[in-house]
C-alpha positions as CSV (number, residue, x, y, z in Angstrom):
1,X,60.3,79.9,75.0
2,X,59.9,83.3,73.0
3,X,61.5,86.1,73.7
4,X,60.0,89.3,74.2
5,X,61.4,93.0,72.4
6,X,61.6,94.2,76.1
7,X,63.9,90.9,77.1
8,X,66.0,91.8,73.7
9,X,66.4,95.1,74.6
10,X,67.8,94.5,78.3
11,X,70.2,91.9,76.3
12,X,71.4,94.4,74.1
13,X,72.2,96.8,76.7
14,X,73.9,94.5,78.9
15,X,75.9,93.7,75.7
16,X,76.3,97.2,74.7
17,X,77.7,97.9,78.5
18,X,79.5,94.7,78.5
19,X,81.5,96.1,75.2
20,X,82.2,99.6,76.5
21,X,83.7,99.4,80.1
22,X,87.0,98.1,78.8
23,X,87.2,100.3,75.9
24,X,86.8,103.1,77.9
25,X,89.0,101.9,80.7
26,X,91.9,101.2,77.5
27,X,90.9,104.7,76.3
28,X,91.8,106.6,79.5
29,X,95.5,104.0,80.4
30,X,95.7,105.9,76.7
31,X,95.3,109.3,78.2
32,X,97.0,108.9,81.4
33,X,100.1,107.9,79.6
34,X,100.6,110.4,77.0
35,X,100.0,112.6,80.2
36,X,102.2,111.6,83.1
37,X,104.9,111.1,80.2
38,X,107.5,108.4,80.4
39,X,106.8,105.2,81.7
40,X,109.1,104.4,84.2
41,X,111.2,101.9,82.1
42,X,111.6,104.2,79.1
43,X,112.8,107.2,81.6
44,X,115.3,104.7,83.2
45,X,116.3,103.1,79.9
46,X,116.7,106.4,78.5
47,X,119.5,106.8,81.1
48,X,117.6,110.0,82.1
49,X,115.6,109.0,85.0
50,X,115.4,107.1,88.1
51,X,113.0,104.4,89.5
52,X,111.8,103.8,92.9
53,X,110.7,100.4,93.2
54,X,110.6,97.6,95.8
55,X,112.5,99.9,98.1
56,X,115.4,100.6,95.8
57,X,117.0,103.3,93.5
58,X,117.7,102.2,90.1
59,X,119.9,102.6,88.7
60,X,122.1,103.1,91.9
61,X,124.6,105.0,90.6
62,X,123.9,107.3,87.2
63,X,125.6,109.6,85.4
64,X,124.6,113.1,84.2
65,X,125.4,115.6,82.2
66,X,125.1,119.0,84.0
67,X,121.5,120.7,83.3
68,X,119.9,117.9,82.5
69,X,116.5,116.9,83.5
70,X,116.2,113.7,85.7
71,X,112.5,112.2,86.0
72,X,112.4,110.3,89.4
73,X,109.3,107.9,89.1
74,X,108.1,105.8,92.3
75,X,106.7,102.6,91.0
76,X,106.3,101.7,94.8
77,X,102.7,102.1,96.2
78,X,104.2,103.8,99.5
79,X,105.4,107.3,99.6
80,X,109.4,107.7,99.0
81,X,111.3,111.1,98.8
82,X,114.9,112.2,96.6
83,X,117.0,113.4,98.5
84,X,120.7,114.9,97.9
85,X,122.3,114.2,101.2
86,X,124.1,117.7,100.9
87,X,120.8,119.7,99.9
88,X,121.6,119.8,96.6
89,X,117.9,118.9,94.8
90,X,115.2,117.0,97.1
91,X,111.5,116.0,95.0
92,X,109.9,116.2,98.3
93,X,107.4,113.2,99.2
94,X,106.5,111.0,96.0
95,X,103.0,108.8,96.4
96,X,103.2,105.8,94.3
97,X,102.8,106.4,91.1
98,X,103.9,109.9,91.0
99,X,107.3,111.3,89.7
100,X,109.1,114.4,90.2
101,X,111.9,116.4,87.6
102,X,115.0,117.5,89.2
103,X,117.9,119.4,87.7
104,X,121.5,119.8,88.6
105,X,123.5,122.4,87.2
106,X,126.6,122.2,88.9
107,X,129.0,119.6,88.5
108,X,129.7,116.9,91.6
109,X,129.4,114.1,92.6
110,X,126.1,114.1,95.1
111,X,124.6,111.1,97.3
112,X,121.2,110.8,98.0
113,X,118.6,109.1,99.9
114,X,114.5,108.5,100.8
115,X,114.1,110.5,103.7
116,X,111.7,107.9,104.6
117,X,113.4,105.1,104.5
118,X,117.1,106.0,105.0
119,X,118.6,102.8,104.0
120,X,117.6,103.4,100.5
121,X,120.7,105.1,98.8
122,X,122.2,106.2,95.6
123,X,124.4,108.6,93.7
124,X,124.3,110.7,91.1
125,X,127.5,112.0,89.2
126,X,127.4,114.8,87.1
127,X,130.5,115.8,84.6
């Protein structure tokens, strides 16, 4: 069986198309990172933020210095909040995947919760 230059050419596009799709898809995880920021395990690790994931705060309990910027990522696909239970700071509602920056300025000790899901619980201490 030959093979005609119109039979080549669909070849070579399917291969051409075949080649890009996850070069561009790596190209814009790329993009996305550098701008949502911090993954969530490099904000937690850097003892600077807080993830939400499988229901849960973590770290539970973290300790700030005062004026310092804490990135709350959900990693959760349902919609979580961050809430001081005095009032404090709140990020409003987080989708999954989103994250929110909240500062405390004043010294305390302040627990907080998902509005949404009340159970889930933390504190933050800052000296």
């Amino acid at each position: 069986m030959t093979s005609t230059p119109a039979s080549a050419d669909k070849r070579m596009s399917t291969l051409v198309v075949a080649l890009a799709v996850p070069l561009v898809a790596l190209i814009a995880l790329v993009v996305t990172r550098a701008v949502e920021g911090p993954s969530p395990a490099t904000a937690a690790s850097s003892g600077k933020g807080i993830v939400i994931k499988n229901f849960a705060f973590s770290p539970k309990t973290l300790t700030l210095a005062p004026g310092t910027r804490l990135q709350v990522t959900n990693a959760d696909a349902t919609q979580h909040t961050f809430t001081a239970d005095d009032g404090a700071f709140a990020t409003g509602v987080l989708a999954g995947g989103k994250h929110a920056v909240v500062t405390v300025n004043k010294a305390g000790t302040y627990r907080y919760h998902c509005d949404i899901h009340p159970n889930m619980t933390g504190t933050l201490v800052v000296r």
